[in-house]
Backbone atoms as SQL, in Angstrom:
CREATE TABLE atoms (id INTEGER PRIMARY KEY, chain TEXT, resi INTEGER, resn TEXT, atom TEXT, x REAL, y REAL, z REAL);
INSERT INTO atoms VALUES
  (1, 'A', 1, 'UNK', 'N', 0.825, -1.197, 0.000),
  (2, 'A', 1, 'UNK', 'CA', 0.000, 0.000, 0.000),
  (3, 'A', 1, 'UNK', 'C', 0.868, 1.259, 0.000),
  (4, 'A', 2, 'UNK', 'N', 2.085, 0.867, 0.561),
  (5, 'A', 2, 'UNK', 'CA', 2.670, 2.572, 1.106),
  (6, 'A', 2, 'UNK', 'C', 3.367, 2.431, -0.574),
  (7, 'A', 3, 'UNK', 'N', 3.910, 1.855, -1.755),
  (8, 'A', 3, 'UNK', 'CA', 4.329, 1.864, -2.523),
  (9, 'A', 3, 'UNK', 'C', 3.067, 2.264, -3.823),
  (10, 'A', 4, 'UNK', 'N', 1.737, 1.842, -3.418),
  (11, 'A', 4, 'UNK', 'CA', 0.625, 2.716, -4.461),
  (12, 'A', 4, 'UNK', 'C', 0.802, 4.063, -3.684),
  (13, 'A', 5, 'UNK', 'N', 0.461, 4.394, -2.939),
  (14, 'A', 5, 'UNK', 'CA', 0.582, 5.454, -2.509),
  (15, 'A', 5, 'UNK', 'C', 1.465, 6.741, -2.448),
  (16, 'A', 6, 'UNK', 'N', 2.978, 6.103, -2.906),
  (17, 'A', 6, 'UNK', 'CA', 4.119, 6.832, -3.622),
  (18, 'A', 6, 'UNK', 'C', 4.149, 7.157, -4.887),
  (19, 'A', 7, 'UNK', 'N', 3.709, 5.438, -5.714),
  (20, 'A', 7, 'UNK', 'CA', 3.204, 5.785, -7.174),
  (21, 'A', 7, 'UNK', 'C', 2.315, 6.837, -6.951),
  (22, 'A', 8, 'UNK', 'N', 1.429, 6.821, -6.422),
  (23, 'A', 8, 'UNK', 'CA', -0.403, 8.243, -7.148),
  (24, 'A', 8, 'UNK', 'C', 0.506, 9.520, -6.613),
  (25, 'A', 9, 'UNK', 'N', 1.326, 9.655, -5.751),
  (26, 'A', 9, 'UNK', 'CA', 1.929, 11.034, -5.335),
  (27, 'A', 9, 'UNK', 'C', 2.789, 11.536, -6.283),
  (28, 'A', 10, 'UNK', 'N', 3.510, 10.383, -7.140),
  (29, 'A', 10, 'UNK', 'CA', 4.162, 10.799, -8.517),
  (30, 'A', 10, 'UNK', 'C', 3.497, 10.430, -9.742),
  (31, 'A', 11, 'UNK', 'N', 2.165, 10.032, -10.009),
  (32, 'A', 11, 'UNK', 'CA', 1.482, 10.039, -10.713),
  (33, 'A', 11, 'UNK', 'C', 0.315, 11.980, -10.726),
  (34, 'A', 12, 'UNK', 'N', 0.361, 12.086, -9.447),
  (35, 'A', 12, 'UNK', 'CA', -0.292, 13.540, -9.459),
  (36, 'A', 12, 'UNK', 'C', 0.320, 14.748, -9.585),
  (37, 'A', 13, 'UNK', 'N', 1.984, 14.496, -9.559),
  (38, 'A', 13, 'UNK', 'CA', 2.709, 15.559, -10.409),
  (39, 'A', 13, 'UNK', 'C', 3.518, 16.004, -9.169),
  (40, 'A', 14, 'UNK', 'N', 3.602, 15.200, -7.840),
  (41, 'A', 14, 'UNK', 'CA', 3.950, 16.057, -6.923),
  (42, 'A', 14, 'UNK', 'C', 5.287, 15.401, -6.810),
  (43, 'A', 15, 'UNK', 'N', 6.307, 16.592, -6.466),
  (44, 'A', 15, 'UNK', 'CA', 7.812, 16.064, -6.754),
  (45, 'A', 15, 'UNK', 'C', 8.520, 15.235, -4.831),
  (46, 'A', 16, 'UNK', 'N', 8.796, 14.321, -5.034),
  (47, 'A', 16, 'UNK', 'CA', 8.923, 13.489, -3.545),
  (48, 'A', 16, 'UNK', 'C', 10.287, 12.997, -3.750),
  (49, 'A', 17, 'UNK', 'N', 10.820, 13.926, -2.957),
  (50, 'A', 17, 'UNK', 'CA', 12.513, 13.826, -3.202),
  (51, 'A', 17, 'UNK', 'C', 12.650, 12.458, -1.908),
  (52, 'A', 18, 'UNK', 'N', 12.424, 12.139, -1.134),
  (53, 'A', 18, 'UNK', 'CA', 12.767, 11.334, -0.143),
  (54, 'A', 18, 'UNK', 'C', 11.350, 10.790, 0.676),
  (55, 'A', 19, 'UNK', 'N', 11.044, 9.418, 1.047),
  (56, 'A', 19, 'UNK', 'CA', 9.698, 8.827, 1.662),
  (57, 'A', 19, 'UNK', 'C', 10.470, 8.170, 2.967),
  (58, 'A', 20, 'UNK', 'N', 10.052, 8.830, 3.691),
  (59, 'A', 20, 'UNK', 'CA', 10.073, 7.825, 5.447),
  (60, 'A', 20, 'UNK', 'C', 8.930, 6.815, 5.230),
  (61, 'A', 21, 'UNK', 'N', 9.211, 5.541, 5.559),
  (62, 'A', 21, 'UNK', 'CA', 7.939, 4.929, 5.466),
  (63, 'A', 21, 'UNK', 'C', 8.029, 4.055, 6.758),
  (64, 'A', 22, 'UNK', 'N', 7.087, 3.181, 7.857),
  (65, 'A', 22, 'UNK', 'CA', 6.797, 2.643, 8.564),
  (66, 'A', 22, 'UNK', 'C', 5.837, 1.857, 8.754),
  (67, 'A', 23, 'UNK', 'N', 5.816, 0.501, 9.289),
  (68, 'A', 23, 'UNK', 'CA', 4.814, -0.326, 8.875),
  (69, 'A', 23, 'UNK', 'C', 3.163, -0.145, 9.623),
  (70, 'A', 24, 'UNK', 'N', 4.140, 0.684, 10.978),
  (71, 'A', 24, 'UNK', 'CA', 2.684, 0.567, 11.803),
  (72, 'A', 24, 'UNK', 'C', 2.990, 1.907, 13.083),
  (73, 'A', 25, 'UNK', 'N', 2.488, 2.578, 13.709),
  (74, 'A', 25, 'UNK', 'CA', 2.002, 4.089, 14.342),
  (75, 'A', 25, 'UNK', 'C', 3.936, 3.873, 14.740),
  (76, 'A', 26, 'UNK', 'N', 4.239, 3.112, 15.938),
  (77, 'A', 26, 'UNK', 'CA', 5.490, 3.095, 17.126),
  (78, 'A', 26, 'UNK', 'C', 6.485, 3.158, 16.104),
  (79, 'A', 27, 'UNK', 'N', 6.673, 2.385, 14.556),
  (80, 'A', 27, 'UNK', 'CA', 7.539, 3.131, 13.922),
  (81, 'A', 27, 'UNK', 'C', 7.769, 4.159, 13.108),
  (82, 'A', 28, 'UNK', 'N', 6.339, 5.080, 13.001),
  (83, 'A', 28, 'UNK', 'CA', 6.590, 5.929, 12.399),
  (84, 'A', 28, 'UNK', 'C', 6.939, 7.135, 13.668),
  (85, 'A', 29, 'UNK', 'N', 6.668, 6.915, 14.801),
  (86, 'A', 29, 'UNK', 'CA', 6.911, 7.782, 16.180),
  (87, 'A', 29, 'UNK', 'C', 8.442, 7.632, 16.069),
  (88, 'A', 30, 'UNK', 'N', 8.843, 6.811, 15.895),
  (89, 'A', 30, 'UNK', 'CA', 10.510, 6.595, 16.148),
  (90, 'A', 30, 'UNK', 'C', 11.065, 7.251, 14.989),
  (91, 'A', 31, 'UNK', 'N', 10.414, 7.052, 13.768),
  (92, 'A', 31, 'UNK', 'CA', 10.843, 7.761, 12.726),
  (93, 'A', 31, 'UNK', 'C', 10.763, 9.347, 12.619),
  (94, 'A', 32, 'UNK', 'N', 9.586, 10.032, 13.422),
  (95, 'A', 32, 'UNK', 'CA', 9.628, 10.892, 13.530),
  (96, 'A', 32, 'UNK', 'C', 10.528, 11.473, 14.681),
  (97, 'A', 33, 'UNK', 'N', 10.871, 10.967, 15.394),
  (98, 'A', 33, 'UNK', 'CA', 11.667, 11.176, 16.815),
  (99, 'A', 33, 'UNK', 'C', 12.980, 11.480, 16.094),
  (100, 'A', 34, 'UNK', 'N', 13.804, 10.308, 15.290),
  (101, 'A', 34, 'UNK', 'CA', 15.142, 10.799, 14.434),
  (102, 'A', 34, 'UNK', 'C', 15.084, 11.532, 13.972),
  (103, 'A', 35, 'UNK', 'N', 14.069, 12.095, 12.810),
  (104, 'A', 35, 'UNK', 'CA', 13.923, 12.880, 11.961),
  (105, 'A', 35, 'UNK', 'C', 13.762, 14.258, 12.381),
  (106, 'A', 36, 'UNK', 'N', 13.726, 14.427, 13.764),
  (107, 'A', 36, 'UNK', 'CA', 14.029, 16.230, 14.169),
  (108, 'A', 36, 'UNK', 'C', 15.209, 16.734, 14.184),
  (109, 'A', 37, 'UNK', 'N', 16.191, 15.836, 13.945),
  (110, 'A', 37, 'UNK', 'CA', 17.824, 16.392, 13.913),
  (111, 'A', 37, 'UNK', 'C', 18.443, 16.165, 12.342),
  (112, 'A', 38, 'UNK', 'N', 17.247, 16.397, 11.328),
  (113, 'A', 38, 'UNK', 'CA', 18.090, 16.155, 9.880),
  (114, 'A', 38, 'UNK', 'C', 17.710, 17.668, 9.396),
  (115, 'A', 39, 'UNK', 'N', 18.210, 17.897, 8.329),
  (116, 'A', 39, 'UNK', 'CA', 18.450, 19.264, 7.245),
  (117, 'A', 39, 'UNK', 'C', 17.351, 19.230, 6.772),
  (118, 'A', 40, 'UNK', 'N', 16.446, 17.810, 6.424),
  (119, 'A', 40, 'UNK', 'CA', 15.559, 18.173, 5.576),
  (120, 'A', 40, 'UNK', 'C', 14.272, 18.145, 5.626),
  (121, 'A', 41, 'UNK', 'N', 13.342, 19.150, 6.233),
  (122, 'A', 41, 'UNK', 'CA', 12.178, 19.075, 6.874),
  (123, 'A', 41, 'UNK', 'C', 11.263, 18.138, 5.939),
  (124, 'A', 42, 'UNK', 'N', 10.454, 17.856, 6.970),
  (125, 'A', 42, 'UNK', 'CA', 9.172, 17.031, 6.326),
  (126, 'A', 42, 'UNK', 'C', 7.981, 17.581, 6.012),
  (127, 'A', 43, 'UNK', 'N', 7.707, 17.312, 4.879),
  (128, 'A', 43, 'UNK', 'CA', 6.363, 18.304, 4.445),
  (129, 'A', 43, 'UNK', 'C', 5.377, 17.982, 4.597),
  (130, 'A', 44, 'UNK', 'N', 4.748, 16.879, 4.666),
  (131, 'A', 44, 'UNK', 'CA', 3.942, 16.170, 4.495),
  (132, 'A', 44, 'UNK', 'C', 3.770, 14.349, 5.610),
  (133, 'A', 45, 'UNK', 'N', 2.637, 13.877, 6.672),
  (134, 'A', 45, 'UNK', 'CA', 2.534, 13.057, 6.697),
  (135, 'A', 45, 'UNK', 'C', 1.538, 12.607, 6.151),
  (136, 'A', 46, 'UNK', 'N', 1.494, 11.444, 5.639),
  (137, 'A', 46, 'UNK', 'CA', 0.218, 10.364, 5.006),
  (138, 'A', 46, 'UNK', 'C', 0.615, 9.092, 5.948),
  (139, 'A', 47, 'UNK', 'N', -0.925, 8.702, 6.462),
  (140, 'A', 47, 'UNK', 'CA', -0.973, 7.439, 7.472),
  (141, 'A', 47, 'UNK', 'C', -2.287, 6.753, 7.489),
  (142, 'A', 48, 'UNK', 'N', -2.273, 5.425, 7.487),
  (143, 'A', 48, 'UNK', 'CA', -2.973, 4.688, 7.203),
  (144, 'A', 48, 'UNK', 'C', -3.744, 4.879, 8.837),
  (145, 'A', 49, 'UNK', 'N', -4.979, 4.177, 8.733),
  (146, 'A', 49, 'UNK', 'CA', -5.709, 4.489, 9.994),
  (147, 'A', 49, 'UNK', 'C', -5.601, 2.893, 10.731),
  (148, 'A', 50, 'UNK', 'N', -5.642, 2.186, 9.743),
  (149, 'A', 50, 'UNK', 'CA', -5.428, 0.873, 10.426),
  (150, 'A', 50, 'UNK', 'C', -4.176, -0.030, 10.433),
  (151, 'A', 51, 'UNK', 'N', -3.559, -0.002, 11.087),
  (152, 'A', 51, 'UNK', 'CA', -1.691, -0.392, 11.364),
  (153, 'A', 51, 'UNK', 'C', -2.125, -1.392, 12.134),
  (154, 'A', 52, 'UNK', 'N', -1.100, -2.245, 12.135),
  (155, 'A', 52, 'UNK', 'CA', -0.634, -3.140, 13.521),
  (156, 'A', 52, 'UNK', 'C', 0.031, -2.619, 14.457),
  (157, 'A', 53, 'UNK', 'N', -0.314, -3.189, 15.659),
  (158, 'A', 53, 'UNK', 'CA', 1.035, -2.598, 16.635),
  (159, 'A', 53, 'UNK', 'C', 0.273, -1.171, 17.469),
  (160, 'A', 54, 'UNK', 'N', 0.065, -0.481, 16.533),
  (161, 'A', 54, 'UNK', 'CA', -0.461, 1.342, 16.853),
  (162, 'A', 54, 'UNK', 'C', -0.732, 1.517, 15.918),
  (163, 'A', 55, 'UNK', 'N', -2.028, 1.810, 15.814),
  (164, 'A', 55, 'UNK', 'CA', -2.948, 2.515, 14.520),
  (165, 'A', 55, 'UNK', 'C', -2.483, 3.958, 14.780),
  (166, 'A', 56, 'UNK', 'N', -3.385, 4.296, 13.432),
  (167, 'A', 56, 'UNK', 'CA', -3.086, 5.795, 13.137),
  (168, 'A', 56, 'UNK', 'C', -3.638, 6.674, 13.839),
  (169, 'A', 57, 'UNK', 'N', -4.639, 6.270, 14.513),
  (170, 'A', 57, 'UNK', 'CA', -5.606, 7.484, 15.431),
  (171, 'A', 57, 'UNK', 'C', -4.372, 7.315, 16.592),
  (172, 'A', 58, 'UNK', 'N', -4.344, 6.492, 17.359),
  (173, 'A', 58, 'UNK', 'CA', -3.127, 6.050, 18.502),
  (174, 'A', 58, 'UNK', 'C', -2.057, 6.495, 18.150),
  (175, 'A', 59, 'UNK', 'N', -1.453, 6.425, 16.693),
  (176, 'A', 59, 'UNK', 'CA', -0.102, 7.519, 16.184),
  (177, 'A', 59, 'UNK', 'C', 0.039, 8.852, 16.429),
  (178, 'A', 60, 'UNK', 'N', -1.713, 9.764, 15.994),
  (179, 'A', 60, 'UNK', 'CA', -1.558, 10.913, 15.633),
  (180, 'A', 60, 'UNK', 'C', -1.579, 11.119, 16.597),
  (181, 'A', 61, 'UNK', 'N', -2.174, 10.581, 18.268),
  (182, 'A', 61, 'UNK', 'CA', -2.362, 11.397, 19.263),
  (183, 'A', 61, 'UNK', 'C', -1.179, 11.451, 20.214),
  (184, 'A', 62, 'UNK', 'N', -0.152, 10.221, 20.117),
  (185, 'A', 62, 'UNK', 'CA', 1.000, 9.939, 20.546),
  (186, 'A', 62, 'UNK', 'C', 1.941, 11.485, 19.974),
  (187, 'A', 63, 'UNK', 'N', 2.299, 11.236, 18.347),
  (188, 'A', 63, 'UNK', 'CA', 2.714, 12.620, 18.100),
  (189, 'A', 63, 'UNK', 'C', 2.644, 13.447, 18.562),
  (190, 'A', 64, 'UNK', 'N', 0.248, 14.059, 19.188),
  (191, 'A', 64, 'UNK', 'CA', 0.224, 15.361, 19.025),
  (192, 'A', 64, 'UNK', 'C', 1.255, 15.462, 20.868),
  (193, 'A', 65, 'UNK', 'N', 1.037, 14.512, 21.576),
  (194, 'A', 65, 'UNK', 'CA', 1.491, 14.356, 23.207),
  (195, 'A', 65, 'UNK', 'C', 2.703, 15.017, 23.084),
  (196, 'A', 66, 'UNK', 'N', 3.468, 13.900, 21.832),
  (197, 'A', 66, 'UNK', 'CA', 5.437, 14.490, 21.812),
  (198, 'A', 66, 'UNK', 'C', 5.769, 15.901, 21.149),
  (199, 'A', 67, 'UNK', 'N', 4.832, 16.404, 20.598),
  (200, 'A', 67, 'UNK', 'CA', 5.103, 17.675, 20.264),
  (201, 'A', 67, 'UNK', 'C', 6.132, 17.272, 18.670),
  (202, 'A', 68, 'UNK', 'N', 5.701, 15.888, 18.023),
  (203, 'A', 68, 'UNK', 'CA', 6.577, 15.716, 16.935),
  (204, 'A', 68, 'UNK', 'C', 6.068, 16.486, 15.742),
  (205, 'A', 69, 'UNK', 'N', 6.882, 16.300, 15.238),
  (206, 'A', 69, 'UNK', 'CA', 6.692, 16.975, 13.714),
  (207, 'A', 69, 'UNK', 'C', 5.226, 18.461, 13.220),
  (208, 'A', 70, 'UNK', 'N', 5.683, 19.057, 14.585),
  (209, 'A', 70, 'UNK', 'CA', 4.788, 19.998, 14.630),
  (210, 'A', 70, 'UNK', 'C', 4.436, 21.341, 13.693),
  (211, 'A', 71, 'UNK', 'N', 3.610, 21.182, 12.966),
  (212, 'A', 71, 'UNK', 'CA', 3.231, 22.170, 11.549),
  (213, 'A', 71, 'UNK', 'C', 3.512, 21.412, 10.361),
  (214, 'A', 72, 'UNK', 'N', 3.569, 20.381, 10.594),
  (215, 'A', 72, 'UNK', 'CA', 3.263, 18.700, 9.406),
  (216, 'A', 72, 'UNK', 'C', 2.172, 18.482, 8.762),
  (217, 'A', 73, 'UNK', 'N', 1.788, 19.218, 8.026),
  (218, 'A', 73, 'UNK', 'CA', 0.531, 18.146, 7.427),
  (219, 'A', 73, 'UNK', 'C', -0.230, 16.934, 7.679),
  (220, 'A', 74, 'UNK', 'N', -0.935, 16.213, 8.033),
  (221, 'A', 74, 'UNK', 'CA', -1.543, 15.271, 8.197),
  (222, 'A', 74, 'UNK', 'C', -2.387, 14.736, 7.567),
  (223, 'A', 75, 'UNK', 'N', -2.518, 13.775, 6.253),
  (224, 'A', 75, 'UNK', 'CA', -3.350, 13.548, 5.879),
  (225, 'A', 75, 'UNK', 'C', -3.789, 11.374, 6.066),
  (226, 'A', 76, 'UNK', 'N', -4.663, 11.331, 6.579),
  (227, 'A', 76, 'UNK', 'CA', -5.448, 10.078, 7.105),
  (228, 'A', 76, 'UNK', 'C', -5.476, 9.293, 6.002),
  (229, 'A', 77, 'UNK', 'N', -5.310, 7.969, 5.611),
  (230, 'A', 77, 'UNK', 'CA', -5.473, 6.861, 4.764),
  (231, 'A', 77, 'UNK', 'C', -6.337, 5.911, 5.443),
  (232, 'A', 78, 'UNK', 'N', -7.512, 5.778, 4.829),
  (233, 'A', 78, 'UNK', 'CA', -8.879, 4.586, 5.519),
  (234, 'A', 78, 'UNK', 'C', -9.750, 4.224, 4.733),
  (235, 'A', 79, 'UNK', 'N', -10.443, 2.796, 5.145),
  (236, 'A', 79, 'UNK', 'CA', -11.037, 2.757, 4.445),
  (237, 'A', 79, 'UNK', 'C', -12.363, 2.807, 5.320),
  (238, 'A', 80, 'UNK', 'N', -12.113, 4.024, 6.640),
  (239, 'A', 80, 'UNK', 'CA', -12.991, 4.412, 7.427),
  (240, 'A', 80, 'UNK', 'C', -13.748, 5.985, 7.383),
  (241, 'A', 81, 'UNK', 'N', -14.641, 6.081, 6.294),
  (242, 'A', 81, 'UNK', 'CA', -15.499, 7.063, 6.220),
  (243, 'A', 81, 'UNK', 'C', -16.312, 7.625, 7.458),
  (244, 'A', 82, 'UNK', 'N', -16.710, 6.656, 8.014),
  (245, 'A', 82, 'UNK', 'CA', -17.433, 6.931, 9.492),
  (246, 'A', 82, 'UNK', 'C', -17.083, 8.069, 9.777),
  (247, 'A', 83, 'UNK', 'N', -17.979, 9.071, 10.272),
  (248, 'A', 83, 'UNK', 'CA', -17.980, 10.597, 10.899),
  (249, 'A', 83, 'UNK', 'C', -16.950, 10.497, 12.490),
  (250, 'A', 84, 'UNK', 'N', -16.865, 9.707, 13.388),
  (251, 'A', 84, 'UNK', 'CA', -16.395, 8.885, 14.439),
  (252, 'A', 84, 'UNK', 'C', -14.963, 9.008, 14.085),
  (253, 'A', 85, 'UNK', 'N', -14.797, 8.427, 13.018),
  (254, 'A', 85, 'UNK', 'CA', -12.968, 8.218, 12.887),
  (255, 'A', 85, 'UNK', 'C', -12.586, 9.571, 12.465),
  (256, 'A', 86, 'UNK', 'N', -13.242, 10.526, 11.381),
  (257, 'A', 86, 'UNK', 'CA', -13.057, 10.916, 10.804),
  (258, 'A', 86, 'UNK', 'C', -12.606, 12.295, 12.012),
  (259, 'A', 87, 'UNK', 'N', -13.903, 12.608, 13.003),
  (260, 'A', 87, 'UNK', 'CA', -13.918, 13.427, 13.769),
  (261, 'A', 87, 'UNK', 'C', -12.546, 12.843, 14.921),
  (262, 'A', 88, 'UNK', 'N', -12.310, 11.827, 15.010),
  (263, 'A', 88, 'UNK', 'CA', -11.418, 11.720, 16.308),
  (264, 'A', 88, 'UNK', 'C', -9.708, 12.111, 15.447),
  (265, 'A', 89, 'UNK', 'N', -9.538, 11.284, 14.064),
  (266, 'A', 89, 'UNK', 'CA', -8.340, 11.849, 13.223),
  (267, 'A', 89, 'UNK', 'C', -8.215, 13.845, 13.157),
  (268, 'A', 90, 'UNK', 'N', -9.288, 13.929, 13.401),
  (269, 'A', 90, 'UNK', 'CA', -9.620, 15.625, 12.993),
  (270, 'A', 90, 'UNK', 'C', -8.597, 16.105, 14.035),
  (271, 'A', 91, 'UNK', 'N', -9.121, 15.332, 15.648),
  (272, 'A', 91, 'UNK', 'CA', -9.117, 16.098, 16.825),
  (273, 'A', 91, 'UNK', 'C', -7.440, 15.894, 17.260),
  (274, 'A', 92, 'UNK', 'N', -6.945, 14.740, 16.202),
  (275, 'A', 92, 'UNK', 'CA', -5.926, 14.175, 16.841),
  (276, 'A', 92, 'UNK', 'C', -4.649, 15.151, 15.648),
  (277, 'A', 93, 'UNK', 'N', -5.072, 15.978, 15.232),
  (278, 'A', 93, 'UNK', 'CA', -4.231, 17.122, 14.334),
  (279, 'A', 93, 'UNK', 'C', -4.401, 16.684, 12.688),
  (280, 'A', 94, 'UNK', 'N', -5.295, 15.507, 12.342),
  (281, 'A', 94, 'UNK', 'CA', -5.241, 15.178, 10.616),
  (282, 'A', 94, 'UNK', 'C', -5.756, 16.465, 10.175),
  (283, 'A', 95, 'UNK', 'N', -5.103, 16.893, 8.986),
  (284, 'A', 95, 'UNK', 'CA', -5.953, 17.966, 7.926),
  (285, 'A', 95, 'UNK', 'C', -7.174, 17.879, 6.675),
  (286, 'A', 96, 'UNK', 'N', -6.554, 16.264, 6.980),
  (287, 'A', 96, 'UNK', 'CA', -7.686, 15.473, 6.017),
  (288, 'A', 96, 'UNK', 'C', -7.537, 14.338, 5.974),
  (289, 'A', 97, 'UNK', 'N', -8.166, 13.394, 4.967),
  (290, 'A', 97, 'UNK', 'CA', -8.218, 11.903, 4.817),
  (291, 'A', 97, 'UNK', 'C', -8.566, 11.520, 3.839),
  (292, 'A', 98, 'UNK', 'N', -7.880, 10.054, 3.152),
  (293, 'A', 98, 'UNK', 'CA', -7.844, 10.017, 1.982),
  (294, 'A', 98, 'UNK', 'C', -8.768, 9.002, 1.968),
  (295, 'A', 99, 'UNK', 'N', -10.017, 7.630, 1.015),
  (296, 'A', 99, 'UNK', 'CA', -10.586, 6.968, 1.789),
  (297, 'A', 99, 'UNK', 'C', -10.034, 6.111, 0.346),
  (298, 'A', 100, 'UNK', 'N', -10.029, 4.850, 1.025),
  (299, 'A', 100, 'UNK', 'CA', -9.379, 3.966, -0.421),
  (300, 'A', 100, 'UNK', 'C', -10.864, 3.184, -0.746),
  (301, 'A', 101, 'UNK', 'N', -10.451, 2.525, -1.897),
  (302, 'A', 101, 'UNK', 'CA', -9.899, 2.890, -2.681),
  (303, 'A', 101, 'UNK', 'C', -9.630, 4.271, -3.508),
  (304, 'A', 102, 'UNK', 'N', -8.242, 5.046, -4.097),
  (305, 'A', 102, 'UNK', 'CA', -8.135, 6.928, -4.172),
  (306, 'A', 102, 'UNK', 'C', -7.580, 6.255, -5.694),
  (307, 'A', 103, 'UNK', 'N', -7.618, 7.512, -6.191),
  (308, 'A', 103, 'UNK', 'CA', -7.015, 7.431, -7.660),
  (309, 'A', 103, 'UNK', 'C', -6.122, 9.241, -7.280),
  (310, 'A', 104, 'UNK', 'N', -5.062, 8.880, -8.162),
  (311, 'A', 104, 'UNK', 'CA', -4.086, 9.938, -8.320),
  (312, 'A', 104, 'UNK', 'C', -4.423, 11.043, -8.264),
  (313, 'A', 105, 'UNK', 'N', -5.655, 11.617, -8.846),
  (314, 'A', 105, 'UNK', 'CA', -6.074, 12.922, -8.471),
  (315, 'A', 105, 'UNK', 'C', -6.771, 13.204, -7.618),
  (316, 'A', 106, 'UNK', 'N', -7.570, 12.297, -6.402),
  (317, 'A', 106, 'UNK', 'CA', -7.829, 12.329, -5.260),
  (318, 'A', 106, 'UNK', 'C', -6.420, 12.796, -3.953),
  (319, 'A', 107, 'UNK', 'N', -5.563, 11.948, -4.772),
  (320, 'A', 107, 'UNK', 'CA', -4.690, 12.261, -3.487),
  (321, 'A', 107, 'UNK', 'C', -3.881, 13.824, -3.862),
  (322, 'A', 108, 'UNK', 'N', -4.017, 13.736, -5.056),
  (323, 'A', 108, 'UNK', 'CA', -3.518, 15.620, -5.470),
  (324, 'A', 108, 'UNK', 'C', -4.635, 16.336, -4.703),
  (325, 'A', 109, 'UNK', 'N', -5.888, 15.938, -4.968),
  (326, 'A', 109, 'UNK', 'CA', -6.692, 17.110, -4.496),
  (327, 'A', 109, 'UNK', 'C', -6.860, 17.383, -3.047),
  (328, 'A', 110, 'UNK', 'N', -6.379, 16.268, -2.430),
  (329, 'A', 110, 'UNK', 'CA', -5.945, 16.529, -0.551),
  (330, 'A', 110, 'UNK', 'C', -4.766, 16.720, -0.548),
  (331, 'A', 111, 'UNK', 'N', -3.611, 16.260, -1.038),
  (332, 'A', 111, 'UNK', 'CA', -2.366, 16.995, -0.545),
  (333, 'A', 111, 'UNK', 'C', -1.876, 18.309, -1.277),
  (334, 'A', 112, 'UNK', 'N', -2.002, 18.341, -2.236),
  (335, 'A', 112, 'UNK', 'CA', -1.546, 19.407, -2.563),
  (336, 'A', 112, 'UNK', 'C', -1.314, 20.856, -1.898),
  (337, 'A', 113, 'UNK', 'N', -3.321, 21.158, -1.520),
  (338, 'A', 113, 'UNK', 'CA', -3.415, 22.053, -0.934),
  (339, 'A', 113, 'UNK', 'C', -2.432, 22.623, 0.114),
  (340, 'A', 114, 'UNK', 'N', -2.140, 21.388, 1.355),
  (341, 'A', 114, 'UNK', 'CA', -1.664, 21.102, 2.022),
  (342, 'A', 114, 'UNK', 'C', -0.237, 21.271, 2.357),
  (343, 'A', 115, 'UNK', 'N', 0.086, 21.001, 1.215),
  (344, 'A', 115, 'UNK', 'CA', 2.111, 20.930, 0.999),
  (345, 'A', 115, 'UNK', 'C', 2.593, 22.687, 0.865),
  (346, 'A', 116, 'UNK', 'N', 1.314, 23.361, -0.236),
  (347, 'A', 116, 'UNK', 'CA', 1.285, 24.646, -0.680),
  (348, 'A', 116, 'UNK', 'C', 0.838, 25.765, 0.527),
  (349, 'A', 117, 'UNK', 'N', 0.343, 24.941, 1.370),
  (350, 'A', 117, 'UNK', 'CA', -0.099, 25.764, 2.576),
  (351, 'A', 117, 'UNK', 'C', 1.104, 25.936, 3.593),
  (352, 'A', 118, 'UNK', 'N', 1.644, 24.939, 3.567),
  (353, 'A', 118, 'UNK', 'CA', 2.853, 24.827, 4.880),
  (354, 'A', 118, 'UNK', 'C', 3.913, 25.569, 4.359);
């Protein structure tokens, strides 16, 4: 999934010089934990809502606790439409959410904004 999801980000025209990727919430926390001492800020997170280990709602709120990657983008990957997830990803700092199955210009039309905003 995290490799369609790289394809539609370079299928929608958006240029992705480097991808942190993690299988499930505790390694993308660790990934974000290293990643405050590099040169090259992060523009953008995309996270699936359902992980092993630590889902994504349990990720984003862990983050919002550590104060990680603060003024990051957030955009939600689910195949949870429910108002419930949608509202608790909201509360937990997401800017949006992508709902799969997405096609390439779905995920332009949520990140973009997003990348251009930060």
């Amino acid at each position: 999934m995290r490799k369609v999801i790289e394809r539609a980000l370079h299928q929608a025209g958006l240029e992705v010089s480097e991808v942190l990727q993690a299988s499930n919430g505790e390694e993308a926390l660790e990934a974000l934990r290293n990643e405050s001492g590099t040169t090259t800020p992060l523009s953008l997170i995309l996270s699936d809502i359902n992980m092993p280990v630590m889902d994504g709602l349990q990720f984003l709120e862990q983050k919002k606790r550590e104060n990680l990657a603060q003024g990051v983008p957030v955009v939600m990957i689910t195949t949870e439409g429910s108002e419930p997830f949608v509202l608790r990803a909201i509360a937990a700092g997401a800017q949006g959410y992508i709902c799969k199955p997405f096609t390439a210009e779905q995920v332009k039309a949520r990140v973009l904004p997003l990348i251009r905003a930060a």
